[in-house]
C-alpha positions in Angstrom: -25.4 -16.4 -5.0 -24.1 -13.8 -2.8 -24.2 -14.2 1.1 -23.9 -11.4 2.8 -21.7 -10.6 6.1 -20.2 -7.6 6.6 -21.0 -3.6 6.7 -19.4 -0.3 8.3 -21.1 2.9 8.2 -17.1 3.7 8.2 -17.8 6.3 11.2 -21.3 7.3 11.5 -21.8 6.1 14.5 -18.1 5.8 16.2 -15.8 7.7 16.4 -11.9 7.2 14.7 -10.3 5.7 18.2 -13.6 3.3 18.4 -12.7 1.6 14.5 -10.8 -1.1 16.0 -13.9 -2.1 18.2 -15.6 -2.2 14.5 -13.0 -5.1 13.8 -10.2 -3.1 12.2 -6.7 -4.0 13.3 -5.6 -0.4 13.3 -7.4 3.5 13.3 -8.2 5.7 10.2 -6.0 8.6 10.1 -9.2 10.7 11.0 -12.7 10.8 10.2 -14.5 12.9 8.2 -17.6 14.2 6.4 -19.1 11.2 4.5 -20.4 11.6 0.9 -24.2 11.5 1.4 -24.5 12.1 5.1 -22.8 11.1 7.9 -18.9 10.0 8.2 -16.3 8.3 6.0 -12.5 6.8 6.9 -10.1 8.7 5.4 -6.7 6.9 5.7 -3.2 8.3 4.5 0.1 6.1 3.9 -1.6 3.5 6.1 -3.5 -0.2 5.8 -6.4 -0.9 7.2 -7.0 -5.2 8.5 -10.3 -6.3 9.0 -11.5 -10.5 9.3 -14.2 -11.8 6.7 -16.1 -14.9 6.7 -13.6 -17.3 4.3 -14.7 -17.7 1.1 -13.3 -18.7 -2.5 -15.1 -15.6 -3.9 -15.9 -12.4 -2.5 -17.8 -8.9 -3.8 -17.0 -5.9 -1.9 -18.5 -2.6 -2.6 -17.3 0.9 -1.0 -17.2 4.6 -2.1 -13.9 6.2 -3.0 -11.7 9.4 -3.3 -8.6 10.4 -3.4 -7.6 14.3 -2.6 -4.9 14.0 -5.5 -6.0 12.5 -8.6 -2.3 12.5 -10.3 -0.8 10.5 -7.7 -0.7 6.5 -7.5 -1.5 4.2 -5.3 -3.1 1.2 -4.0 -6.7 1.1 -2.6 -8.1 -2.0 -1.4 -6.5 -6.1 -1.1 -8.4 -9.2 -0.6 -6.1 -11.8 1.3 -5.8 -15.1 3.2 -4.5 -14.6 6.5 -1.7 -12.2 5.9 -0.9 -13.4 2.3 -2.4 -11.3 -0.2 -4.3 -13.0 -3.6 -6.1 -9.9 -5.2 -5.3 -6.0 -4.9 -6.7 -2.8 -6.8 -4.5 0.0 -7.1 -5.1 3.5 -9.3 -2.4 4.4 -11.4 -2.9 8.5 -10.9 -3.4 8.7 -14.7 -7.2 8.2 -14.3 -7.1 4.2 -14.3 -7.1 1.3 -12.5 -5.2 -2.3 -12.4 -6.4 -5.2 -11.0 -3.5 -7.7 -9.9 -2.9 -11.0 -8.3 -0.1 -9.9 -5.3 1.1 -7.3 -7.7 1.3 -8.7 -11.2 -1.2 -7.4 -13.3 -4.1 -9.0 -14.4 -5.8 -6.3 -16.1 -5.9 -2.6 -16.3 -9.0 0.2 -16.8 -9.2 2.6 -20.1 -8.9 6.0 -18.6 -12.4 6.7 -16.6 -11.5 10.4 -15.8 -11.2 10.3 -12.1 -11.0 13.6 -10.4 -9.8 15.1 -7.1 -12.3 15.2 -4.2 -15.0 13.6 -6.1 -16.8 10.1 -4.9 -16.8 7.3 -7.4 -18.5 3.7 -5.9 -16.2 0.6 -6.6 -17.3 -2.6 -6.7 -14.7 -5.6 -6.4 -15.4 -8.9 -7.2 -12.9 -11.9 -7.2 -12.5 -15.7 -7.3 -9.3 -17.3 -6.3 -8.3 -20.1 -8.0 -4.8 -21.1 -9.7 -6.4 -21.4 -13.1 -10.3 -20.8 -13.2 -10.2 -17.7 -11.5 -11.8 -14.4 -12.2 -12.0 -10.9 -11.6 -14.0 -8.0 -12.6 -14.1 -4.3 -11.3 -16.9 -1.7 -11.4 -16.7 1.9 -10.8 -20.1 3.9 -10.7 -22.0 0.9 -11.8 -20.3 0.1 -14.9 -18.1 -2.9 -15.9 -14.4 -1.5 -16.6 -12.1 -4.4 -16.7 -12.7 -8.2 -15.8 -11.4 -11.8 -16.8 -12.1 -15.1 -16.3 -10.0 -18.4 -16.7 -6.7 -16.8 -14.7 -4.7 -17.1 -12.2 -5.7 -15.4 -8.9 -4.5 -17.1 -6.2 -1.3 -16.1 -4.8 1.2 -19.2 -4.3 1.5 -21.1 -1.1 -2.1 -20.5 0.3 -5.4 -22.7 0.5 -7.1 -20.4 -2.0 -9.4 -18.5 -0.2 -10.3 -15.1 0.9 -10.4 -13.9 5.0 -9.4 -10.8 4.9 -9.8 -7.2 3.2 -7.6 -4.3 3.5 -7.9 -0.6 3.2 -4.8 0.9 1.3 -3.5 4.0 0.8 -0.3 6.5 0.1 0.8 9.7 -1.4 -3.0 11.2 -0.8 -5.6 11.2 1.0 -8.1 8.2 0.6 -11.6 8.6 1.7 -14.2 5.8 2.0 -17.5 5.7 2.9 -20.4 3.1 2.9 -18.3 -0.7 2.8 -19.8 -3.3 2.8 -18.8 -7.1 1.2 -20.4 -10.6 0.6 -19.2 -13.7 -0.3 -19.9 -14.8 -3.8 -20.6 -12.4 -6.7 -23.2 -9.8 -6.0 -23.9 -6.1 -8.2 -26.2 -5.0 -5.6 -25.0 -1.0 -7.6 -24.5 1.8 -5.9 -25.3 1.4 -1.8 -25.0 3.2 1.2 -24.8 1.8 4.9 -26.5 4.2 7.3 -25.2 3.7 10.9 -28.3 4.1 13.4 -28.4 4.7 17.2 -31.6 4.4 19.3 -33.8 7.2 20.3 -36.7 5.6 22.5 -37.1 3.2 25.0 -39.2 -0.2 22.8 -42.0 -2.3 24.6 -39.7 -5.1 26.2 -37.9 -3.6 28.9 -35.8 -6.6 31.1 -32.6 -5.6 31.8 -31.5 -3.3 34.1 -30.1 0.5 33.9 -26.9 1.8 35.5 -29.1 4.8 36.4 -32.2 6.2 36.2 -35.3 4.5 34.8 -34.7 5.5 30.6 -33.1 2.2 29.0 -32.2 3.7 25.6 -30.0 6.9 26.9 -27.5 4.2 28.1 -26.8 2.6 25.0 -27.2 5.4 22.4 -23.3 6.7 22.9 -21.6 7.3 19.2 -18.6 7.0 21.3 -18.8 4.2 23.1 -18.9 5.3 27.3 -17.4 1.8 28.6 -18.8 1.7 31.9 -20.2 4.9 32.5 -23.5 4.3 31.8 -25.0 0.5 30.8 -27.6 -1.5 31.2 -26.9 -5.3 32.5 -28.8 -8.4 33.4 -27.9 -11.7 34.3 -30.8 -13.5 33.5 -30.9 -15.8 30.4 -33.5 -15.0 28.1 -34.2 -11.4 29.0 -34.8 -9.0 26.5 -34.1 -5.3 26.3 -35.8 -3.6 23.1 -35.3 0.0 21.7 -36.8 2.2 19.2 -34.7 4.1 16.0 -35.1 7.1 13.6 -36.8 6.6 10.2 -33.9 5.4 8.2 -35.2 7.9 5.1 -34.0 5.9 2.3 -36.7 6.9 -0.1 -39.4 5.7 -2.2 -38.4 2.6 -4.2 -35.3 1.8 -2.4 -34.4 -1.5 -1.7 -33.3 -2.8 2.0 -30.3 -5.1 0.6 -29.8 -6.3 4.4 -30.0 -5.3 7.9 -26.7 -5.9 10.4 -26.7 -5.6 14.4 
């Protein structure tokens, strides 16, 4: 069972300098036009940090692209403070290998990847010196996985507290992140990034100006102390509306984050 605890819209609602307030340890190389709407990270020849609830076993899910198809290199890491346990990397030849810090624990037929094209990756892994497991998807299907093996870098308690963002030699776009811990195949997702657009019902705290509540606190780029509403009375309550999220019929709300 899968507990989830972590999503980016990866730059729908902030912009590149605001990542780090998102609870990445560095910036994107820029933002950019996001595969259904919205924003995605791209990130070249850099690593991206960012803190997870600790866990044994983690699923993370994210859409993916690289600008050039024949060039290698690695795309996402799941680590324990620093010391890395389980890393994806493409190969430029149209697969991918799945390794613990490096040595390979098993590698993808070739699934045709192209230039500029999304695929969704899902990455789930279990650290343990000898019952652990892996398994990759990519666009919903199972490509490699294993069970019974060693995935738990030497040295460590075993556990996972931190993903990473890799990339190098292209472009690397990603869009719609989000991870759990356990093992979860939620499928293909998206994580839409809202911002409020009405004042709601409860209105407690106080503005910086004017009498609107919601205009103070719908900035994609944060505006510090420009403009803020602020109370210092425990228990009060400021509420806001928000835009239809326009999901569809039949889609299912996997989970909602502040």
């Amino acid at each position: 069972m899968a507990s989830f605890d972590m999503a980016d819209d990866m730059g729908d609602t902030y912009a590149n300098a605001d990542a780090t307030m998102m609870g990445w340890d560095v910036t994107p190389s820029s933002i950019q036009t996001g595969r259904v709407a919205g924003s995605c990270q791209r990130w070249t020849n850099r690593t991206g940090v960012r803190a997870v609830a600790s866990a044994t076993s983690r699923t993370t899910r994210f859409a993916w692209r690289t600008s050039n198809a024949s060039t290698s290199a690695n795309v996402f890491r799941y680590s324990e403070s620093g010391t890395e346990h389980v890393r994806l990397a493409y190969n430029g030849d149209g697969t991918f290998t799945v390794s613990r810090a490096g040595t390979a624990l098993g590698t993808t037929a070739n699934l045709g990847i192209a230039s500029n094209t999304w695929y969704h990756i899902e990455l789930y892994a279990l650290i343990n010196d000898t019952t652990g497991a892996y398994e990759l998807r990519v666009n919903e299907s199972s490509v490699v996985s294993g069970s019974g093996v060693d995935t738990r870098n030497g040295g460590t308690s075993g556990a996972i507290n931190q993903i990473a963002l890799l990339s190098g030699g292209a472009n690397h776009d990603f869009d719609d992140l989000h991870s759990m811990s356990g093992q979860d195949w939620a499928g293909d997702t998206r994580v839409i990034g809202q911002l409020p657009n009405s004042d709601g019902a409860t209105l407690q705290w106080t503005p910086s100006t004017g009498t609107t509540h919601y205009t103070l606190v719908d900035d994609a780029t944060p505006g510090g102390d420009t403009d803020y509403v602020s109370d210092a009375t425990a228990g009060h309550v400021d509420t806001y509306g928000y835009p239809s999220v326009g999901v569809g019929s039949g889609a299912t709300v996997v989970a909602v984050m502040v």
